[in-house]
Phi, psi and omega in degrees: 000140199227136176234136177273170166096176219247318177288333195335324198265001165291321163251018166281330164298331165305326194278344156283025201016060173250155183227134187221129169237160178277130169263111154342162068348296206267321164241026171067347189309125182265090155256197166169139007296196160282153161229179184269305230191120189323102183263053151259315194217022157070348181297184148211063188259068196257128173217160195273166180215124168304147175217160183319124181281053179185166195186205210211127172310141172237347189191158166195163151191158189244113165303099167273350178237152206266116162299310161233119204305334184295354168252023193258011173248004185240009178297143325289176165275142164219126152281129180214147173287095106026067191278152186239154155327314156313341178125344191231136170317127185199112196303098183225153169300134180293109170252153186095199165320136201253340184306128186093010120316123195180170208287141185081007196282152174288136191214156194219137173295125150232145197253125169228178205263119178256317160196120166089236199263000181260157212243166178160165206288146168237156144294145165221145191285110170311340158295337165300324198324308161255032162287000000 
């Protein structure tokens, strides 16, 4: 599967359960979403770099009513924003259990099928992680 577009390595990495955001050359500046070019120091030497598959909530909110029908067997819901180590945030839905959700709980990535065969990350609370 060949994927286009300024994110394209972003999900081919995914399809390998890998998690990649873009790194500056020139100041280290870490981003997501993608962009052409660094909007810390304007460069534009941008390359993806692997990163850890896990971080800490930074935002969330839990959906009691259904947005998307493919999520009406999962009320509720919760979606959070992510913080990674690298420095940048990356929006994914929570699965599993929501106890124990809250702004710092620790998460851990899993790459599931989102639509049809391609894959990318979700969250799970890492005390869930090795249920």
């Amino acid at each position: 599967m060949t994927f286009e577009g300024v994110d394209g390595p972003f999900w081919a990495a995914a399809q390998e359960g890998r998690l990649v955001v873009q790194r500056c050359a020139r100041c280290g500046s870490a981003w997501w979403p993608a962009i052409e070019r660094c909007g810390d120091c304007g460069g534009g030497a941008l390359a993806w770099s692997e990163v850890a598959p896990e971080g800490r909530v930074w935002s969330y909110a839990v959906y009691h009513r259904v947005f998307d029908p493919r999520l009406e067997v999962e009320l509720p819901y919760a979606v959070a924003a992510v913080e990674l180590e690298a420095g940048v945030c990356l929006p994914g839905r929570i699965v599993g259990p929501l106890d124990g959700l809250s702004v710092g709980a620790e998460v851990d990535a899993e790459f599931v099928p989102l639509d049809g065969s391609v894959l990318g990350p979700v969250w799970r609370l890492r005390a869930e992680a090795g249920s």
